[in-house]
C-alpha positions in Angstrom: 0.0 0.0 0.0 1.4 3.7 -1.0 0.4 5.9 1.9 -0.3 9.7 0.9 2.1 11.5 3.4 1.8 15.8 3.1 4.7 17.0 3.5 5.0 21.1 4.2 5.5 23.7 6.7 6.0 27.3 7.9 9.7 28.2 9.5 10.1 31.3 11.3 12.3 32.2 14.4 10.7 34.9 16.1 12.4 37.8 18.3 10.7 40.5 19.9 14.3 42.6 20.7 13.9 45.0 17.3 11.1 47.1 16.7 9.6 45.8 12.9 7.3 43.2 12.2 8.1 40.4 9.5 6.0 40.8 6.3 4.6 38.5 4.4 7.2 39.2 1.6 10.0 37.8 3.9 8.2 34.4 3.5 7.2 34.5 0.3 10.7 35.1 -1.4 11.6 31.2 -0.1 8.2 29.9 -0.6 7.9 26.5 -2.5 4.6 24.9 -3.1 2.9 21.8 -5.3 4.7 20.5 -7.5 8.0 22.3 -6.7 8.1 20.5 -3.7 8.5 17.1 -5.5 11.4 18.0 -7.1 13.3 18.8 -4.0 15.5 15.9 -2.0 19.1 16.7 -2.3 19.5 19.8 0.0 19.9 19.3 3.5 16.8 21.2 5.0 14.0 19.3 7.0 11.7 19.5 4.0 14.3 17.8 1.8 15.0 15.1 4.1 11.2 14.5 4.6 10.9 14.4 0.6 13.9 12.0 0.4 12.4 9.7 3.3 8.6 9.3 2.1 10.3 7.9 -1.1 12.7 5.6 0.4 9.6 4.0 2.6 7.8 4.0 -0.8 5.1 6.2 0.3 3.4 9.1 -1.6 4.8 12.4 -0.9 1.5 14.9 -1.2 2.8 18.4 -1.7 1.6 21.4 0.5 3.5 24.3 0.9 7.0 25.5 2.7 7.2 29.2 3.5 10.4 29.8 5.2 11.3 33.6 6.6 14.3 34.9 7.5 14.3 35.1 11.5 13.0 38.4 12.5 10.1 40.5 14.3 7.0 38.8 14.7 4.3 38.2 11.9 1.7 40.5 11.7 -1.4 38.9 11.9 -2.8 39.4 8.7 0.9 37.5 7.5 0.0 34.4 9.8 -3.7 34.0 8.7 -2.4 34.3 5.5 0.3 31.9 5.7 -1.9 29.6 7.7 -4.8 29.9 5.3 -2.2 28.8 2.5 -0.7 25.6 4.0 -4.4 24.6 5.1 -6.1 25.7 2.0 -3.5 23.0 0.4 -4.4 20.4 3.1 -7.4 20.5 2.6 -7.3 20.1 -1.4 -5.3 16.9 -0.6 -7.4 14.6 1.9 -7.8 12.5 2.4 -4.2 12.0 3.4 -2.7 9.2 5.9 0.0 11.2 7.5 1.0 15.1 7.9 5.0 16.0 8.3 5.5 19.4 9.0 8.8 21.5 9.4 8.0 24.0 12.0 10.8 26.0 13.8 9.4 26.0 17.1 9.8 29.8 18.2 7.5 31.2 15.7 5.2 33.9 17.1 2.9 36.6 15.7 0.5 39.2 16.9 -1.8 37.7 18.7 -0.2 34.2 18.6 2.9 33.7 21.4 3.2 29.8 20.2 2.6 30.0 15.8 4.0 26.8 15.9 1.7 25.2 18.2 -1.7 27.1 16.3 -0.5 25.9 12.9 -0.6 21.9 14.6 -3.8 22.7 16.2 -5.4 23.9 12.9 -3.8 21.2 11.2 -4.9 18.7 13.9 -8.7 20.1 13.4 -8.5 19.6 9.5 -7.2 16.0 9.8 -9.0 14.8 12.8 -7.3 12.4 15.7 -6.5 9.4 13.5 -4.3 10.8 11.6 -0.4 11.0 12.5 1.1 14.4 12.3 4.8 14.2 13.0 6.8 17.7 12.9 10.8 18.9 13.3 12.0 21.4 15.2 15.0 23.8 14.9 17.5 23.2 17.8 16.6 26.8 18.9 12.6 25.5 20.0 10.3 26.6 22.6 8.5 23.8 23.1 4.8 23.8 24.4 2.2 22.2 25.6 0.1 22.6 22.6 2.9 21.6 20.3 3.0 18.2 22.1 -1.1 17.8 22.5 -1.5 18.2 18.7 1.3 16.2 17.3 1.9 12.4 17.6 6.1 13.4 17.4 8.3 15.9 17.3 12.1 15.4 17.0 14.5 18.4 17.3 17.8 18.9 15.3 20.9 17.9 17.4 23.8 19.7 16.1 24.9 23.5 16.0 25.7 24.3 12.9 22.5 22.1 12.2 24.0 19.9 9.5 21.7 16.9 10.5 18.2 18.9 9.3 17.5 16.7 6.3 19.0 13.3 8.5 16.1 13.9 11.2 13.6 14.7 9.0 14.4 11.0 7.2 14.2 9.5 10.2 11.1 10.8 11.3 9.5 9.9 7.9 10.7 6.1 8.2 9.4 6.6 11.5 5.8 7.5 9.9 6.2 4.5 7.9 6.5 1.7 11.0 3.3 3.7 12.4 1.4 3.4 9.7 1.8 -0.4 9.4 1.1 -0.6 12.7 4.5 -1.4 13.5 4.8 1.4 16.2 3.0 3.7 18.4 4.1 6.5 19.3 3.3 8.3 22.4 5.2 11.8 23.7 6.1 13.3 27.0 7.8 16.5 27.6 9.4 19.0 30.0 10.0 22.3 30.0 13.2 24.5 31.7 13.4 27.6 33.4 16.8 28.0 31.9 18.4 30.4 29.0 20.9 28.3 27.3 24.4 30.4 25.9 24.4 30.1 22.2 28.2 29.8 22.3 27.8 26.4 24.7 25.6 24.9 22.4 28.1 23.9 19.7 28.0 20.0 19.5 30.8 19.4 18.6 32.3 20.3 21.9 31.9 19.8 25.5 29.5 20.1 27.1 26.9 20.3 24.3 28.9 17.3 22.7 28.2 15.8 26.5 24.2 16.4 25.8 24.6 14.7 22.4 25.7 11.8 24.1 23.1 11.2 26.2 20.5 11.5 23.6 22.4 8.4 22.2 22.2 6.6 25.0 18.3 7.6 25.5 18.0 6.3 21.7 19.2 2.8 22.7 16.7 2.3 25.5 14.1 -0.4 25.2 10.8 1.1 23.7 12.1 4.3 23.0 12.0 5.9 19.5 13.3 9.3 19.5 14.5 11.5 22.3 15.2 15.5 21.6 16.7 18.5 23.4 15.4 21.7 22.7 18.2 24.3 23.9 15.3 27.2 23.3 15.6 30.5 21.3 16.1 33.1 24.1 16.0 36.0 22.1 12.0 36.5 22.4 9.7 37.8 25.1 7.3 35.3 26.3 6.3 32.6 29.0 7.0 29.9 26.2 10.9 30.4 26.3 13.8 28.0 28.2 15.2 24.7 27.1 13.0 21.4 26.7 13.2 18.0 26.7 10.8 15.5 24.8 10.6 11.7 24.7 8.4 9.7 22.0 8.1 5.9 23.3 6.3 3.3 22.0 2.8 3.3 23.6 4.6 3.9 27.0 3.4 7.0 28.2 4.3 6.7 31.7 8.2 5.7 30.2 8.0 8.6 28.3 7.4 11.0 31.0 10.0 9.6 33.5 12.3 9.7 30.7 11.8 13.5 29.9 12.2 14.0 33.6 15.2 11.7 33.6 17.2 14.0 30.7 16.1 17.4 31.5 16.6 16.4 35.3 20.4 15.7 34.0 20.6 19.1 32.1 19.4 21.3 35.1 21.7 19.6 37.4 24.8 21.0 35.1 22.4 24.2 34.7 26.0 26.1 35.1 27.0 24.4 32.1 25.4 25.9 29.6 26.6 29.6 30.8 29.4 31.7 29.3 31.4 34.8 30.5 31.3 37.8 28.2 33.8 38.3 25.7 34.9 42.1 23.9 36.3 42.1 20.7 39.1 43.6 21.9 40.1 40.9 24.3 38.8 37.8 21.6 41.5 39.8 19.3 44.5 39.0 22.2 43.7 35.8 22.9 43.9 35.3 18.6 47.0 36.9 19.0 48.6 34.9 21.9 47.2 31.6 20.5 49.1 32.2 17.4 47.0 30.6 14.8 45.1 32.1 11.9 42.8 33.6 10.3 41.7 34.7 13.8 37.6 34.3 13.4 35.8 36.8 15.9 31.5 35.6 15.7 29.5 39.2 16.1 26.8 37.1 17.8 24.6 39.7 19.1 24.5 40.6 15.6 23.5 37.3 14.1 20.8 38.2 11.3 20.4 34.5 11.4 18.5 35.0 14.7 16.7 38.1 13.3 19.6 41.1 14.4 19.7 43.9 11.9 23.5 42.9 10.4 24.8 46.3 10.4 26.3 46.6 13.7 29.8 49.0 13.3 32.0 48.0 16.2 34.1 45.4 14.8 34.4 46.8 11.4 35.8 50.0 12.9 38.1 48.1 15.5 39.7 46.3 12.7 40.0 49.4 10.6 41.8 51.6 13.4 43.9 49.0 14.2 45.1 48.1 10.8 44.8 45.7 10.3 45.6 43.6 7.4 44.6 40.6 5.5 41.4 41.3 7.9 37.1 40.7 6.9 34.0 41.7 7.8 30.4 39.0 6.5 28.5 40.7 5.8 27.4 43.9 6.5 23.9 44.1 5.5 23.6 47.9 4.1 21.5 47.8 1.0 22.0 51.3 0.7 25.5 51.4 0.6 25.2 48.3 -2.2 23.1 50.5 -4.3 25.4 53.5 -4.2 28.7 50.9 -4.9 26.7 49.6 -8.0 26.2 52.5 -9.0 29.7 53.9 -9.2 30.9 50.4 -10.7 33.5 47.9 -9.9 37.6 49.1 -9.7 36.4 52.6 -8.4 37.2 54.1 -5.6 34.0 55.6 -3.6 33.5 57.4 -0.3 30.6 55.4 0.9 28.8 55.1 4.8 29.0 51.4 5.5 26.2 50.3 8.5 24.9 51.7 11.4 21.6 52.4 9.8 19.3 50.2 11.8 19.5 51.2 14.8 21.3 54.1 16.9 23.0 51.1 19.2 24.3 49.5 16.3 26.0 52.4 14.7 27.3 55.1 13.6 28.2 54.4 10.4 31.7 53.6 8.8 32.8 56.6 6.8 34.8 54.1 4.7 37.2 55.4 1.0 36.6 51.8 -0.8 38.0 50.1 -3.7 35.2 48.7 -4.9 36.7 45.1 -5.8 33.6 42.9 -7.2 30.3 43.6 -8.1 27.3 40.9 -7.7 23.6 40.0 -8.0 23.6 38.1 -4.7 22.8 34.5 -6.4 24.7 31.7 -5.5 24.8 28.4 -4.1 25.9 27.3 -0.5 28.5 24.3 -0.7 29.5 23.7 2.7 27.9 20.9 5.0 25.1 22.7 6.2 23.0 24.2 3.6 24.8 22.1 0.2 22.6 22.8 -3.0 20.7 25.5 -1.2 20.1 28.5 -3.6 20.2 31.9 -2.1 19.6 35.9 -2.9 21.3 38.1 -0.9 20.8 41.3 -3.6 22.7 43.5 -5.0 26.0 42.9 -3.1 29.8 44.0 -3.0 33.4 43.6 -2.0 35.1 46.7 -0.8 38.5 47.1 0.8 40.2 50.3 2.8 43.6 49.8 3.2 43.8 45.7 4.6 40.1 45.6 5.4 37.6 44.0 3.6 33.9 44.2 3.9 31.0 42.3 2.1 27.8 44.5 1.9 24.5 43.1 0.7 21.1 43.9 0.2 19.5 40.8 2.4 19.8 39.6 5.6 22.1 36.6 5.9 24.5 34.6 8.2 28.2 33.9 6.3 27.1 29.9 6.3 30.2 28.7 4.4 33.0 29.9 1.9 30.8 29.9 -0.8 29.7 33.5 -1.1 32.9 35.4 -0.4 34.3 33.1 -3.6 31.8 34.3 -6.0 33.0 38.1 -5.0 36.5 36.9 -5.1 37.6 37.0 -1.6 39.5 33.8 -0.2 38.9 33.6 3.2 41.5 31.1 4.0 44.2 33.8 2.9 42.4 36.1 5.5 44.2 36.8 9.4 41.6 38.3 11.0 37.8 37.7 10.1 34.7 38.8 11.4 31.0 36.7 10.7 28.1 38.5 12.0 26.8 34.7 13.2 26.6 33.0 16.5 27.3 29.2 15.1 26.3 28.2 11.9 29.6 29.6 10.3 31.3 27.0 11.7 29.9 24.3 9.1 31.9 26.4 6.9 34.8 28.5 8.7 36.4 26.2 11.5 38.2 23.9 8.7 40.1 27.0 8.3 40.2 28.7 11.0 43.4 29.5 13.8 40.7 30.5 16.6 37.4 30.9 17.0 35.8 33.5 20.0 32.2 34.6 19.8 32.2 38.1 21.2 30.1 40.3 22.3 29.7 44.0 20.8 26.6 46.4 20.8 23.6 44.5 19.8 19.7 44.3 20.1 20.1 40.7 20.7 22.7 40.8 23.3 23.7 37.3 24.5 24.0 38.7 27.7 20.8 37.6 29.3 20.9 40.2 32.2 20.9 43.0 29.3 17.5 41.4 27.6 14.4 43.3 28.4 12.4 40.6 29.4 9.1 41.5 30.8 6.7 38.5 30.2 8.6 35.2 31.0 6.1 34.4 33.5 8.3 32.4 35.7 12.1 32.7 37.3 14.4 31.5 34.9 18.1 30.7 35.4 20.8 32.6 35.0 18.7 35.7 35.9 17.4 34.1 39.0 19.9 32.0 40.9 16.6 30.5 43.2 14.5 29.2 39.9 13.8 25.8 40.5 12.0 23.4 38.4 8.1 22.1 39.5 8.7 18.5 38.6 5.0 18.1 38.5 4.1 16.7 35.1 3.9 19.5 32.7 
């Protein structure tokens, strides 16, 4: 029998630190529906991997829709009714179906919805009735709720930062759909939530401890009855009662195992709640301890600045630090000035312009760079990642530019975007691995692509709306004591 699977989804990650709401155009740049969908399965993204695993079980992949956005202020909520109406409208068109998988973030939220992810599942959940397995993956960065869990047979969550395993958990959770179907399984989820804000910096995998948490989930995997356990680190960068770290365990038709196995793991992560903290860094200091450690190119993450977690990109602190000190062979991915792109196009590539770089968004990311540039390369912004996390991903950053003062070179485009891998710079000409000193405006993912090359790697911590400093966050609506910023928050180990 060929089960009908629907595969879709609506990614945003949702911050409430900068002051504009996400439009609907941010989602329908990246938005792939019918049809299109079919033809996708080589990339590594969650909707790839669920494409890819449908077919390997020999099950029917029914398109639906994927609108991804590029993390930022909440949707208006004319842009989630919209987006909502679209992936049900599709739904709808396609029943009857025998299974849903959806890839959902996990920290999206819009005007008038703090949990997005959790409405879309219940709407989904109303459309399909309760006989019906919906299955969903999360982003690493997740807020997991209550509704999320009530209206979804399992979610799995990414386990690596840089998340090069997106389209390998999405497989598995489609071959898990398959054993469901035939009856071969039955699922049944617990979870637990955290009163703890996880450092971004301590949730690399590939190193201790997150590498410790990894491990765990790989022993939880190997436990009788158990088919999936995830930890959800949480996306911190958002005012509201949903955020801290998670744990969820999908048995099979244990749910008393599953809850004392959520219990178990997020009882283990609270009890190293000290962990997952990190001392602030300056830029300054991240440059000496480059300097002392002697290898290079020296690779200083801008986190607060991260436009992959929805910060503007044109933060000025760094950029100006390297130019007064000189420094040469030295980078800056990317400043996001579309502005200044326009004006560099304008005047055409092996001039010379006087051009303000950043410091437009916001008066605590600035002022700008009065910069003399050689204007190096000129490009549309279209190319194609190549590095581990996003290979065969297409992208459109705009019009876009290499410019150089003295030893300093800076990348300005039109869109948002985190330097992922190599792949950009190379299309403008710039070889990063010739570079001493470089500067990614990124809190993680850059590593799928920079720490092959790099001497040292120090996330720092310059003027930013999305401060990684929890004590600087504005947070008024958490609705509970969280850890760091209350040393007495304790977990109610109640069942959630």
């Amino acid at each position: 029998m060929s089960w009908r699977i629907a595969v879709g989804g609506i990614e945003h990650e949702t911050t409430t630190f900068i002051p504009d709401l996400t439009p609907l155009e941010n989602f329908s740049r990246r938005t792939v529906r019918g049809d299109s969908l079919l033809e996708r399965g080589d990339a590594n993204t969650i909707v790839d991997g669920f494409v890819k695993g449908v077919g390997q079980c020999g099950m029917q992949v029914v398109p639906l829709l994927w609108a991804k956005g590029d993390s930022g202020g909440p949707a208006s909520r004319d842009t989630f009714e919209t987006l909502a109406h679209d992936l049900l409208n599709c739904l709808s068109q396609s029943l009857p179906v025998d299974g849903v998988l959806l890839s959902l973030h996990g920290s999206f939220a819009a005007e008038g919805f703090d949990d997005g992810d959790g409405e879309i599942l219940r709407r989904v959940r109303e459309m399909v009735g309760p006989a019906c397995p919906i299955m969903a993956v999360h982003d690493l960065h997740s807020n997991i709720s209550s509704q999320m869990v009530e209206m979804a047979d399992v979610l799995m969550i990414e386990r690596t930062y840089p998340h090069v395993d997106m389209a390998q958990r999405a497989m598995e959770t489609a071959h898990l759909m398959a054993r469901t179907l035939a009856g071969e399984v039955r699922p049944t989820m617990a979870y637990r939530s955290l009163p703890l804000l996880w450092a971004a910096p301590k949730m690399i995998d590939a190193e201790a401890p997150m590498s410790d948490a990894v491990m765990q989930l790989t022993r939880f995997d190997e436990k009788p009855g158990v088919l999936s356990a995830s930890i959800g680190v949480g996306y911190q960068w958002i005012d509201n009662p949903l955020v801290g770290a998670s744990t969820i365990v999908v048995t099979d038709d244990n749910r008393s195992q599953a809850a004392e196995l959520a219990d178990e793991l997020a009882g283990w992560i609270w009890d190293r709640r000290a962990d997952w903290q990190r001392e602030s860094l300056s830029p300054e200091s991240a440059l000496q301890l480059g300097e002392e450690a002697g290898g290079y190119p020296v690779v200083l993450a801008d986190q607060g600045d991260n436009t992959g977690g929805g910060a503007p990109g044109d933060s000025t602190e760094i950029l100006r630090l390297f130019l007064e000190r000189d420094l040469q062979q030295a980078a800056v991915l990317y400043m996001i000035d579309p502005e200044a792109a326009e004006l560099v196009h304008a005047a055409g590539g092996g001039t010379t312009v006087d051009v303000q770089v950043g410091g437009k968004s916001h008066p605590l990311l600035g002022p700008p760079v009065a910069m003399q540039a050689e204007v190096l390369s000129l490009s549309d912004g279209c190319f194609t990642y190549d590095g581990p996390m996003w290979a065969g991903v297409k992208a459109d950053l705009g019009k876009s530019a290499l410019l150089r003062q003295r030893g300093v070179h800076v990348i300005v485009t039109s869109r948002p975007a985190q330097p992922i891998d190599l792949a950009f710079a190379r299309t403008l000409g710039l070889d990063c691995r010739q570079m001493r000193y470089i500067c990614v405006k990124s809190t993680g993912h850059f590593r799928s692509g920079f720490e092959p090359i790099a001497g040292s790697i120090h996330n720092v911590d310059s003027a930013s709306l999305l401060s990684q400093d929890f004590f600087q966050l504005p947070y008024t609506r958490l609705g509970r004591r969280m850890y760091p910023l209350h040393d007495d928050a304790s977990v109610d180990w109640a069942r959630c």
